[in-house]
ZAMARGU-4260 file (C-alpha; in steps of 0.2 Angstrom, whole numbers, plus 5000, padded with zeros to 4 digits):
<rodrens>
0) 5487/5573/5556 | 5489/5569/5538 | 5480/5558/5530 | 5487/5540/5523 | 5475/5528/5509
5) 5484/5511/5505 | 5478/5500/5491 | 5485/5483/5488 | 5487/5471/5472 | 5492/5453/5472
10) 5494/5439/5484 | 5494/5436/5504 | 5512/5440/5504 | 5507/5460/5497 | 5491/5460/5508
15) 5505/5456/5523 | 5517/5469/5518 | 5500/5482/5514 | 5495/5480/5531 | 5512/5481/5539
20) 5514/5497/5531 | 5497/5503/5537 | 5504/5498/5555 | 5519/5509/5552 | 5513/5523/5547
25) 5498/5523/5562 | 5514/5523/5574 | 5521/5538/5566 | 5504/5549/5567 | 5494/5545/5551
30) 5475/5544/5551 | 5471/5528/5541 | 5458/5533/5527 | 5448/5523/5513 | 5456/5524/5496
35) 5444/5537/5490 | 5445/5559/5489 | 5455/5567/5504 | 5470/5559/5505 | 5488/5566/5508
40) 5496/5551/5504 | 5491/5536/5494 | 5502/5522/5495 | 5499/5508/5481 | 5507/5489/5484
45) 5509/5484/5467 | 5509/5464/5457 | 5517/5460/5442 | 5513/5441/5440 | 5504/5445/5423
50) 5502/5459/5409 | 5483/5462/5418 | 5491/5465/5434 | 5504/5478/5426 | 5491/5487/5419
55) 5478/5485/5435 | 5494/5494/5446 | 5495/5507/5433 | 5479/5511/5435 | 5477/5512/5450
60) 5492/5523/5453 | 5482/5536/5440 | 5467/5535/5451 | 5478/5539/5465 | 5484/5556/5456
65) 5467/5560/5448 | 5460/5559/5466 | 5469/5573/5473 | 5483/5579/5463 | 5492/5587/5477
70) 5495/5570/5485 | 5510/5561/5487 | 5509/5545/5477 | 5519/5530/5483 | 5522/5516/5473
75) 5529/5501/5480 | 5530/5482/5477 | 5533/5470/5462 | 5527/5482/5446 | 5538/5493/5452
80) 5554/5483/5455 | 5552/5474/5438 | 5548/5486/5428 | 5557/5502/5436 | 5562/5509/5419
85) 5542/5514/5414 | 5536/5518/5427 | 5524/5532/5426 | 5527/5552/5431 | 5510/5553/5442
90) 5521/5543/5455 | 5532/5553/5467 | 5540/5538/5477 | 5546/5522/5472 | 5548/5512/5483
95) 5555/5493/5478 | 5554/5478/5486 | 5563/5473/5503 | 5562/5494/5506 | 5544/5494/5512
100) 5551/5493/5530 | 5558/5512/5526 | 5540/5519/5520 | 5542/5531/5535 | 5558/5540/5534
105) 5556/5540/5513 | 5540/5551/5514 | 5548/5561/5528 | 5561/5564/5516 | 5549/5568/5502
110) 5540/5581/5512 | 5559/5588/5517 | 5563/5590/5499 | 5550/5589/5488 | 5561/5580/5474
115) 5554/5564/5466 | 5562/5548/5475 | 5566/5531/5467 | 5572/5518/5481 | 5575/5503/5473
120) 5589/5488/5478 | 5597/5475/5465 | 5584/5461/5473 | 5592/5448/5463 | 5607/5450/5475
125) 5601/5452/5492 | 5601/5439/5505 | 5592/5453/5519 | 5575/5447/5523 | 5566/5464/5525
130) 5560/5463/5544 | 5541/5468/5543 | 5529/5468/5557 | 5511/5465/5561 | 5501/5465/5579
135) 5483/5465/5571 | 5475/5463/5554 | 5462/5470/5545 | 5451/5449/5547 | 5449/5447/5568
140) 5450/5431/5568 | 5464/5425/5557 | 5482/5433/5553 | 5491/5428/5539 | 5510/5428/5544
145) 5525/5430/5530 | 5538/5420/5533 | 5548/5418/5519 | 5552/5431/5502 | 5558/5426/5486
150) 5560/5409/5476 | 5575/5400/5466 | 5561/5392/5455 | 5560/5401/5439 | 5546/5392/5431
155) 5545/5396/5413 | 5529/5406/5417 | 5534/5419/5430 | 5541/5433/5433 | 5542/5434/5451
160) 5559/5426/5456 | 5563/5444/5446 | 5553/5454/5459 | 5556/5445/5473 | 5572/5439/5472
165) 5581/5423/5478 | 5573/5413/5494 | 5576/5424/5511 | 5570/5415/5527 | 5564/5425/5543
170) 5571/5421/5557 | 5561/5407/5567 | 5560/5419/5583 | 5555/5434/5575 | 5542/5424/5568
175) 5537/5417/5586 | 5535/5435/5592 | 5525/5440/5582 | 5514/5424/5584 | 5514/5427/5600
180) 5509/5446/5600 | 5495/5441/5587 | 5488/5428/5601 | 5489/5442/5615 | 5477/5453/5603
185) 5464/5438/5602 | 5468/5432/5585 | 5464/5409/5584 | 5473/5405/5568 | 5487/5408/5559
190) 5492/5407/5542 | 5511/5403/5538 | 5514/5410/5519 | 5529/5417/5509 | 5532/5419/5490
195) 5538/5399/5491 | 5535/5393/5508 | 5539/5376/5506 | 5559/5383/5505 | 5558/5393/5523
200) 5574/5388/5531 | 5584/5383/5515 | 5595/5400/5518 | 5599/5394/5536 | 5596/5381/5550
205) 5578/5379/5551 | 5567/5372/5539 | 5547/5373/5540 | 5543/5360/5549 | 5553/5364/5565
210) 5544/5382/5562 | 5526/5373/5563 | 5530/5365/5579 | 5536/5380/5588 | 5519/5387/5580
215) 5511/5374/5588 | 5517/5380/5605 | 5511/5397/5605 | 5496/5398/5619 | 5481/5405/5614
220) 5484/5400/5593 | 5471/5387/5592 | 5474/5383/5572 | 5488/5383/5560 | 5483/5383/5542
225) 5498/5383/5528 | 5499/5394/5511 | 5503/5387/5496 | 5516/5372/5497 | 5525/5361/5483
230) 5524/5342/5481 | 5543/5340/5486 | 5541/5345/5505 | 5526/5331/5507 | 5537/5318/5515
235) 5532/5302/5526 | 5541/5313/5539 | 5534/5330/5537 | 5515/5325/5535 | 5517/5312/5550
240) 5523/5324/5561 | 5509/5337/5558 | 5496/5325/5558 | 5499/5323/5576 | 5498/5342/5581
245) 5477/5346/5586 | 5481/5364/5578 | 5485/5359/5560 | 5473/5363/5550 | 5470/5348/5534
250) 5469/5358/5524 | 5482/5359/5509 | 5484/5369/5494 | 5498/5360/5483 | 5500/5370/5469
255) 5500/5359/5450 | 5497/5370/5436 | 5495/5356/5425 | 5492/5336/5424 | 5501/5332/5409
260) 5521/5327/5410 | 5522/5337/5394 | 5514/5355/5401 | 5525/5355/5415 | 5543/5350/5409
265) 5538/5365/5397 | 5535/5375/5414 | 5551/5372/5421 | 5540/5361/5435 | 5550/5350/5446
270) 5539/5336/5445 | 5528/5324/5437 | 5509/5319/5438 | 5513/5305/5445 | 5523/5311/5457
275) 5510/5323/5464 | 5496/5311/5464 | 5510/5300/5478 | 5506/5317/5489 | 5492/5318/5489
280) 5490/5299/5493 | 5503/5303/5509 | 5490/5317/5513 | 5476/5307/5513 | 5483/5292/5522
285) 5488/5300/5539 | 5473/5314/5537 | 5452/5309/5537 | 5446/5319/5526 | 5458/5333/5522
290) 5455/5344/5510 | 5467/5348/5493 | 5465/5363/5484 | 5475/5369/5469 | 5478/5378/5455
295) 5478/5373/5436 | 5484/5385/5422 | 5475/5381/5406 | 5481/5385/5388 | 5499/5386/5393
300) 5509/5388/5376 | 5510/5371/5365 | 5496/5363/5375 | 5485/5353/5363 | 5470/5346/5363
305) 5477/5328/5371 | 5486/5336/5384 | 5474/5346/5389 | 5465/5329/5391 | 5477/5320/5401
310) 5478/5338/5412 | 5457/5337/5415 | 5458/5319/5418 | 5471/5322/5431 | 5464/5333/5440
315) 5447/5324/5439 | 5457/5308/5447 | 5464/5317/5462 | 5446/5324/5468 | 5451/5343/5474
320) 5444/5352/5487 | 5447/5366/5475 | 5453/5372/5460 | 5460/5386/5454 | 5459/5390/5437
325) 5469/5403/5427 | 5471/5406/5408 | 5488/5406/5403 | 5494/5424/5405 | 5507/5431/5393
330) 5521/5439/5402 | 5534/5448/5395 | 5552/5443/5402 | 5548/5424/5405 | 5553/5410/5392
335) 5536/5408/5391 | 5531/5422/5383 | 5543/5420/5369 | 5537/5400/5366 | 5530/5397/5350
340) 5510/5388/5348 | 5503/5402/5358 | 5485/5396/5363 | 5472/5408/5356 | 5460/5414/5371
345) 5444/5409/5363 | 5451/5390/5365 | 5459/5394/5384 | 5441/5401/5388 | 5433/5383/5382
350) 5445/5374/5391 | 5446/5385/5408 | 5427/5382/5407 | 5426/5363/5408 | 5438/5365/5421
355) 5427/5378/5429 | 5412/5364/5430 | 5423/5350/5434 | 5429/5357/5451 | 5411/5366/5454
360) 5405/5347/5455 | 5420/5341/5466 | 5418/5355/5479 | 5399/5351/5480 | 5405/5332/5482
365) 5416/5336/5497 | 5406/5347/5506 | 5391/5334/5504 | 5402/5322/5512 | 5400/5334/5528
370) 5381/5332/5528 | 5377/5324/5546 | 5394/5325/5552 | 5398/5339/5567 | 5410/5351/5562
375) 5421/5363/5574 | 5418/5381/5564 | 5431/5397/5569 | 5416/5409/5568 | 5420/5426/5559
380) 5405/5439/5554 | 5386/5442/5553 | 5378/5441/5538 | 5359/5445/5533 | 5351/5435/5521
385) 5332/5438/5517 | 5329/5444/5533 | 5339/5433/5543 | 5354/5435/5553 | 5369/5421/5549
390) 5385/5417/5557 | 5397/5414/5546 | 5415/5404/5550 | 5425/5391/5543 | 5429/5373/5545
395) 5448/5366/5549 | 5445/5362/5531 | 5441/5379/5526 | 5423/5376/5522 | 5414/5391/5523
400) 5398/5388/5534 | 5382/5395/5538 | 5374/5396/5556 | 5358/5405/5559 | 5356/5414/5575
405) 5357/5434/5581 | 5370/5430/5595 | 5387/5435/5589 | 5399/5422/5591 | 5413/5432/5583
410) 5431/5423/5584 | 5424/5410/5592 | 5424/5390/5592 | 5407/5382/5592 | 5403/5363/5584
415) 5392/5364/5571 | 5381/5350/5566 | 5380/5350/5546 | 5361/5346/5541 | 5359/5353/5523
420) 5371/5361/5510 | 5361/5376/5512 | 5370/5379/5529 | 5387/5382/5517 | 5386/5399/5512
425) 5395/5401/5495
</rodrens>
C-alpha cells in the first residue's frame, strides 16, 4: 500500500478540494500519512492570493522533495495554474485547477511512465464545474461544502479570477447529496462556501437562496452557516427568508476591505460605504444579535493618512463581530501592483495595528453582551487547561465557548448558560 501526505495552502475552498483529494486516493488504496519522512506521494494544494503565498507553496514543495527524494511530488492548485511557466523541477506532477478530480488516474500514469506530467486547462475558458466529493472531514462536527469556483470580479487586488477562473455553479442536487451523505455520517452543520459564493446560480437557474432552503431540509443538518458573502446579495428578500429558517446561523462575514469611497473605487469594489452600512442595518433588523465579521486590507496603494481615517472610523461605526486585517500585499499580475503611492510597510504595520486594537475591543464588547444570556453551543473537542478538562464548542454566532466538565459531549447540542468571559476560550 503506498503511502500518500497531503498539505494544503489557502482558503476553505483549497482545504475542501485537500480533503476531497485525500478521500480519492483512500478509495483507490493509499494509506493516509502525516506530511513528514516516509511518504510515497506528497501531494501539495497550492494559493496564490499574495507574493507570501507564492513563495510559502514553493517552499513547501522543496520540503516535499528534501523529505524523501524518491517521491513523487504533486503540485496542484492556484500557484500552479497561475504561475505554470516557473514552476520548479523538484515537482513531478502539475496538476491545475478544475483537474484535481483526476489525481488518480494522473499518478497512475506517472508510475506507468515515469515522465514528468503538467495537466493544466485554459481556466479562463471553462464553464465545467469540477465535480469534487466529500463524505467526512478532517472537524467531526462541521463540513464545509464548495458550492461554487471561480469569480467575474477582478478587483484591482487579486489574482484569483486568473486561478480560478469565471463563476461555475454546482449543481443544486449534487450539492443536496452530499449534504445529505455528510448528515448520515453524523456531521450538525454545514458550511456553504466557494471562491464568490454570493454568485452560486448566476451560470444557471438557481441562485443561493433557493440552495439554502433546500439545505434547510436536509434531516439530521441542524445549522447552516455561510462563507464569505458580498453586500449586493443582502436584499429585504434574501435576509427575510433566512431569518425565518431555525438552522441559519446569524452569523455573517460581509467581506469590505475598506471604509473609504475612495480605497475601494481604486479596488475595482462594487460598492460604497454607505451602501454596506444599509446591510448591515438589513441584517441587524430581522436578526437579534447577529454577528458581522469582515475583512479590512490596510495600506492599499494611494491610501493616505485621511482615508485611512474615514476607513477606521467606518469600521468603528458598524460594530463587527470581527475583523480581519491584512496588510496590502503586492501581487504581481493585478493593476494593483502596478499603481503608483505604494504604501511603505512600516506605515501599513502602524495602521494594521490600531485596526488590530480596535476590533480586539469590539469582539470583547459583543461577547460581553452574552454574559447571563443562555447560549445553544455545537460542542467539538476536549481541551486541558491547568489541570482541567473543558468542552469546547461554538455559538450560532460562532463564539467559541468554554464548558468545564470530564463528560465528553463531542458534536453535541447542549444550552450553555454564559456567567463570565473567562468561559470564552480565545
Amino acid at each position: 500500500m503506498k503511502k500518500a501526505a497531503l498539505h494544503n495552502l489557502g482558503c476553505k475552498v483549497n482545504a475542501y478540494e485537500t480533503e476531497a483529494m485525500q478521500e480519492l486516493l483512500e478509495k483507490n488504496g493509499y494509506e493516509i500519512v502525516p506530511f513528514k519522512e516516509g511518504a510515497d506521494v506528497y501531494v501539495i494544494n497550492t494559493c496564490t492570493v499574495t507574493n507570501i503565498a507564492d513563495r510559502k507553496s514553493r517552499q513547501m514543495l522543496h520540503k516535499a522533495r528534501k523529505m524523501n527524494p524518491d517521491a513523487i511530488v504533486v503540485a496542484t492548485g492556484c500557484y500552479v495554474q497561475t504561475e505554470k511557466q516557473e514552476v520548479d523541477e523538484c515537482i513531478d506532477i502539475v496538476l491545475g485547477n478544475n483537474k484535481k478530480k483526476d489525481i488518480v488516474k494522473v499518478l497512475e500514469q506517472y508510475e506507468r511512465e515515469h515522465r514528468r506530467t503538467s495537466d493544466l486547462i485554459d481556466i479562463g475558458h471553462t464553464k465545467e464545474y469540477e465535480e469534487l466529493h466529500l463524505s467526512k472531514t478532517g472537524d467531526h462536527t462541521r463540513a464545509y461544502i464548495k458550492v461554487q469556483d471561480g469569480c467575474n470580479q477582478f478587483c484591482s487586488y487579486c489574482i484569483i479570477p486568473y486561478a480560478r477562473g469565471r463563476v461555475r455553479s454546482r449543481e443544486q442536487a449534487d450539492v443536496i447529496e452530499e449534504v445529505k451523505a455528510l448528515a448520515q455520517n453524523g456531521y450538525k452543520e454545514v458550511v456553504l462556501t466557494g471562491i464568490h459564493l454570493s454568485s452560486y446560480g448566476v451560470d444557471h437557474d438557481d441562485d443561493l437562496l433557493s440552495l439554502i432552503l433546500a439545505v434547510h431540509e436536509v434531516e439530521g443538518i441542524e445549522r447552516i452557516r455561510l462563507g464569505s458573502l458580498e453586500p449586493g446579495i443582502i436584499t429585504e428578500e434574501f435576509v427575510k427568508t433566512i431569518s425565518k429558517l431555525p438552522k441559519m446561523c446569524p452569523h455573517f462575514h460581509l467581506s469590505l476591505q475598506s471604509g473609504c469611497n475612495a480605497t475601494l473605487r481604486r479596488m475595482n469594489r462594487k460598492y460604497t460605504a454607505e451602501e454596506y452600512a444599509a446591510k448591515c442595518a438589513l441584517i441587524r433588523q430581522y436578526f437579534a444579535h447577529p454577528a458581522l465579521t469582515t475583512d479590512v486590507i490596510t495600506g492599499f496603494p494611494g491610501e493616505t493618512e485621511n482615508e485611512f481615517e474615514e476607513s477606521r472610523a467606518f469600521v468603528d461605526s458598524i460594530d463587527f463581530y470581527e475583523t480581519h486585517i491584512f496588510k496590502y500585499s503586492r501581487r504581481e499580475g493585478t493593476k494593483a501592483a502596478a499603481m503608483k503611492d505604494q504604501v511603505p510597510e512600516q506605515v501599513k504595520a502602524e495602521r494594521s495595528k490600531v485596526l488590530i486594537a480596535l476590533s480586539e475591543e469590539k469582539q470583547s464588547h459583543f461577547e460581553e453582551e452574552l454574559l447571563g444570556t443562555t447560549q445553544e453551543v455545537l460542542m467539538e473537542e476536549a481541551i486541558e487547561r491547568d489541570g482541567e478538562v473543558w468542552q469546547i464548542g461554538h455559538t450560532k454566532e460562532y463564539v467559541k465557548i468554554g464548558y468545564k466538565t470530564d463528560e465528553n459531549l463531542a458534536n453535541q447540542l447542549i444550552n450553555v448558560e454564559i456567567e463570565s468571559c473567562l468561559q470564552i476560550i480565545h
